[in-house]
C-alpha positions in Angstrom: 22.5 0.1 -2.9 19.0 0.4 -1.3 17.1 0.6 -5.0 19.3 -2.6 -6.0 17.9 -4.5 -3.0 14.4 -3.3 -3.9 15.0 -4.2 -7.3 16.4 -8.0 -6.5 13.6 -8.1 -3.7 10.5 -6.9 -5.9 11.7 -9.1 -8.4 11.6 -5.6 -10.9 14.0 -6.9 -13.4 11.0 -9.4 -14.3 8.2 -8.2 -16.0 5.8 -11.4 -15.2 6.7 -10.7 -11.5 6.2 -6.9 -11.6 2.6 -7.5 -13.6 2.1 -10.2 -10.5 3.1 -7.7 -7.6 0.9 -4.7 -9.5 -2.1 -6.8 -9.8 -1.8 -8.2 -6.1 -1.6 -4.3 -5.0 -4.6 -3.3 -6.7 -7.0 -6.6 -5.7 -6.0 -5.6 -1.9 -6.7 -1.8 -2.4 -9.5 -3.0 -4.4 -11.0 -5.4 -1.2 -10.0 -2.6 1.5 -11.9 0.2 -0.8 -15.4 -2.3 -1.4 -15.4 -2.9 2.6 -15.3 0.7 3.2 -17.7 1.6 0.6 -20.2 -1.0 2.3 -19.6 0.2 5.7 -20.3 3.6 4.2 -23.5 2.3 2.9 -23.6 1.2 7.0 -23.1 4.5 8.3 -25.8 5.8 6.2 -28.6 3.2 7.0 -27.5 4.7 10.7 -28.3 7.8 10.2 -31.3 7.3 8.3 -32.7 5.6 11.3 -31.5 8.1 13.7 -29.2 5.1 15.4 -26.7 6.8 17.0 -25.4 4.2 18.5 -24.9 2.2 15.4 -23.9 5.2 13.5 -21.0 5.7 16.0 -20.0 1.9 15.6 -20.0 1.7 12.0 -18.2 5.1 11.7 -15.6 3.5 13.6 -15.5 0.4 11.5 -15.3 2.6 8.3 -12.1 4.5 10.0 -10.4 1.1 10.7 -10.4 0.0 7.2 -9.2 4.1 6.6 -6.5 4.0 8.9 -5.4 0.3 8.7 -6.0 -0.7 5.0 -6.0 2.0 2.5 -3.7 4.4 3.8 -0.7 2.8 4.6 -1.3 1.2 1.3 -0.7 4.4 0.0 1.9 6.1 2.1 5.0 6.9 -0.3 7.3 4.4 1.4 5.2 1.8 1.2 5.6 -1.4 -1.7 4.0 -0.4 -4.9 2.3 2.6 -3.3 1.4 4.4 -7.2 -0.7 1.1 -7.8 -2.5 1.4 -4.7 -3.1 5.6 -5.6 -4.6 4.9 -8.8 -6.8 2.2 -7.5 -8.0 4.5 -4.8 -8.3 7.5 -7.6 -10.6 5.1 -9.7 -12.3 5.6 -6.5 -12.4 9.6 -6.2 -16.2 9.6 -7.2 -17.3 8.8 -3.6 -16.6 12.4 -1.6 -15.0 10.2 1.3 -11.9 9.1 -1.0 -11.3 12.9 -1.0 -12.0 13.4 2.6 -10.7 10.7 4.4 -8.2 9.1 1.9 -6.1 11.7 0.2 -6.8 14.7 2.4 -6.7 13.7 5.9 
């Protein structure tokens, strides 16, 4: 009962709808990822200044989108979760994808 729900909901039984929910998946992975890799770029302009301060600010900023963005996106329960994972795979270059992302 639950997957036919999900199926009427998603709108699955149409493949212009399905492309439409996939592609919305993976521009807001897509978003959450670039605003983490700049506040990355953050974190490191921090710590090449020796700002702790700053550092401990931006790190905080980077876990927010972490936590709150790309995460939950996702989690195994969450809508179109696979499109979110293979977004964040295309991703796996940048060591924090592996350490914050998928192994934490």
């Amino acid at each position: 009962m639950r997957a036919h729900v999900s199926i009427e909901i998603n709108g699955l039984n149409s493949i212009d709808t399905l492309v439409t929910h996939r592609a919305s998946k993976w521009n807001e992975c897509y978003k959450a990822i670039q605003r983490a890799i700049d506040k990355y770029a953050d974190i490191e302009g921090a710590v090449n200044d020796g700002n702790l301060l700053l550092y401990n600010r931006y790190f905080g900023e980077f876990m927010d989108y972490i936590e709150n963005d790309i995460k939950p996106a996702i989690c195994e329960t969450a809508e179109f979760s696979a499109v979110a994972k293979a977004c964040v795979m295309s991703y796996a270059k940048y060591d924090w994808i592996g350490e914050y992302v998928l192994n934490a």
